[in-house]
RODO-2510 file (C-alpha; in nm, 4 decimals, decimal comma):
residues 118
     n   res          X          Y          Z
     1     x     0,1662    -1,3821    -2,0872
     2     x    -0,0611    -1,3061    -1,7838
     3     x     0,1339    -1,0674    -1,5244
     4     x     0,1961    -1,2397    -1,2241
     5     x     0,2126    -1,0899    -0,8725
     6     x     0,5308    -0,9072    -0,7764
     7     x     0,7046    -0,7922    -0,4466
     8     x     0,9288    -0,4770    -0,7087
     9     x     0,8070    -0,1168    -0,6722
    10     x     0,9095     0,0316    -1,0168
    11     x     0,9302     0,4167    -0,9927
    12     x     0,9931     0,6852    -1,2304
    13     x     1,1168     1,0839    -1,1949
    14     x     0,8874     1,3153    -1,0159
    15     x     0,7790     1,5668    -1,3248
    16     x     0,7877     1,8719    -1,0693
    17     x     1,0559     1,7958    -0,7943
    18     x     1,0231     2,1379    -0,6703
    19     x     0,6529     2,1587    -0,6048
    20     x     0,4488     2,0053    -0,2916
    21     x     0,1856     1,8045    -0,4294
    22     x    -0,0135     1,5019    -0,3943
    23     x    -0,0826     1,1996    -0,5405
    24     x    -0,3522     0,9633    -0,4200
    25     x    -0,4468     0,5586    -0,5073
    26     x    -0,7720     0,3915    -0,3755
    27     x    -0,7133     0,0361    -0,4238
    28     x    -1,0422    -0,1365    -0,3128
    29     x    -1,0073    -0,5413    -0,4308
    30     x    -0,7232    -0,5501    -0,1519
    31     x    -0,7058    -0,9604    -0,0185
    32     x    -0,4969    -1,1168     0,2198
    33     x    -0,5568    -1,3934     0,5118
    34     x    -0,6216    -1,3922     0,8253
    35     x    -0,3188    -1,5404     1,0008
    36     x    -0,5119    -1,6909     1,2605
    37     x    -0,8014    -1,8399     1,0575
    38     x    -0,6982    -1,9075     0,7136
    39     x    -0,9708    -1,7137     0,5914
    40     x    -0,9407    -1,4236     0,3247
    41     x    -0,9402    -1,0476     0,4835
    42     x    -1,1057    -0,8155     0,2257
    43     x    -0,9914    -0,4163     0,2430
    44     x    -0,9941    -0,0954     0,0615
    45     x    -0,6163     0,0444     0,0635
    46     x    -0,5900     0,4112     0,0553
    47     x    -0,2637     0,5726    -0,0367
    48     x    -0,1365     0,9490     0,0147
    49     x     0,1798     1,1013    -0,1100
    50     x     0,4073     1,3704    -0,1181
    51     x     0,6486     1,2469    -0,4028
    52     x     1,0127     1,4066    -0,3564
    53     x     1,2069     1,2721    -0,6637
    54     x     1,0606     0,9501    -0,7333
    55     x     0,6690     0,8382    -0,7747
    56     x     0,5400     0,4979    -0,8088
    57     x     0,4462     0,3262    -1,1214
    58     x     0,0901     0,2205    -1,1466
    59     x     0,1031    -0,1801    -1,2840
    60     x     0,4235    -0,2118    -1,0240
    61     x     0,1379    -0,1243    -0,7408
    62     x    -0,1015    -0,3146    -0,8267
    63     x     0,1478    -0,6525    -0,8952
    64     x     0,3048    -0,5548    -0,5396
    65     x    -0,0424    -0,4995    -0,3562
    66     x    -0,1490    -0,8873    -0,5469
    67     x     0,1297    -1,0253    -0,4051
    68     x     0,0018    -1,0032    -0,0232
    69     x    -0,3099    -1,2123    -0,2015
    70     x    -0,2128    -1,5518    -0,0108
    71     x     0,0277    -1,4026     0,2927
    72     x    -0,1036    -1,4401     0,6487
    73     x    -0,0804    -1,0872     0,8024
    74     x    -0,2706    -0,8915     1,0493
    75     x    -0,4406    -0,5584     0,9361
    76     x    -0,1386    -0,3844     1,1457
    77     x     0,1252    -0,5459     1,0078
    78     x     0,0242    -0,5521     0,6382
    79     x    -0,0594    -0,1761     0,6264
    80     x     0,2381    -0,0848     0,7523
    81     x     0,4638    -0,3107     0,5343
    82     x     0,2823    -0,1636     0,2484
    83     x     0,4156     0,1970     0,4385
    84     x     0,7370     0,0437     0,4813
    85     x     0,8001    -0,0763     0,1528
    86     x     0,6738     0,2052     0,0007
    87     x     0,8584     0,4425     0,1557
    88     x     1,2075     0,2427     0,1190
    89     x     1,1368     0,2886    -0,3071
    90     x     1,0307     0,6358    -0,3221
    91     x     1,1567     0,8427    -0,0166
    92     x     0,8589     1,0724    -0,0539
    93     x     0,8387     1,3877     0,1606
    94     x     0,5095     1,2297     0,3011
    95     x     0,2951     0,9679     0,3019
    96     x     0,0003     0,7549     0,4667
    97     x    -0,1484     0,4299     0,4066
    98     x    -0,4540     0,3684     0,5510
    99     x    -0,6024    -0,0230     0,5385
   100     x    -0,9768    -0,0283     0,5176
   101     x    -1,1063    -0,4044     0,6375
   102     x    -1,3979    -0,5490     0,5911
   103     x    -1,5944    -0,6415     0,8931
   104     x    -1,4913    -0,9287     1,0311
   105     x    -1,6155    -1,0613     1,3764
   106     x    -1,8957    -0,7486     1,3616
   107     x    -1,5618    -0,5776     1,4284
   108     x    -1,4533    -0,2800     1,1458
   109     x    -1,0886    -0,2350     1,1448
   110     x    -0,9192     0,0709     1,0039
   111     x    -0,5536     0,0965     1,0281
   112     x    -0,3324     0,4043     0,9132
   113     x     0,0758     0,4142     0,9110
   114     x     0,2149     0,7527     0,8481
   115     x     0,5633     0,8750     0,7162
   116     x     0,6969     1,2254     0,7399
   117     x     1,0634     1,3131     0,5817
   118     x     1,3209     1,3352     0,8543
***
């Protein structure tokens, strides 16, 4: 059965809890639409981390980061949603999410959310 797109952030234990150390995802076939126009935005979605106990699980990523596919959102709010939602499943130490649009308008957009632990 084909996977489907999915709004669940599995994670597993961090192998090495005590150590600072980061983990990186470039996620470049990033799609959702414009919520003024209809029309598809196209971006490159860089995440950063700092796992504390938890780290996320690839295939959950990618299933969450299809779901936005047909969502109207504007580059600010979907990047940091992703932050958001990200942050809610793992509680890393750190983390940024930078969105990386594809001109649209002759206008480049990037957009980076950052987390720190409190």
């Amino acid at each position: 059965m084909p996977s489907q797109p999915s709004r669940e952030l599995e994670t597993f234990a961090n192998p090495k809890p005590g150590r600072d150390y980061e983990i990186r995802f470039e996620c470049p076939e990033f799609t959702c639409v414009c919520p003024k126009t209809g029309q598809p935005d196209f971006a490159t979605i860089r995440i950063r981390y700092t796992p504390d106990q938890r780290c996320v699980e690839l295939k959950s990523l990618k299933l969450y980061l299809w779901s936005f596919r047909d969502v109207g959102a504007f580059h600010e709010a979907v990047t940091n949603q992703i932050l958001d939602d990200l942050v809610s499943a793992l509680q890393p130490r750190a983390m940024v999410v930078e969105g990386d649009f594809l001109v649209r308008g002759g206008i480049h957009t990037v957009v980076e959310a950052r987390h720190t632990m409190p």
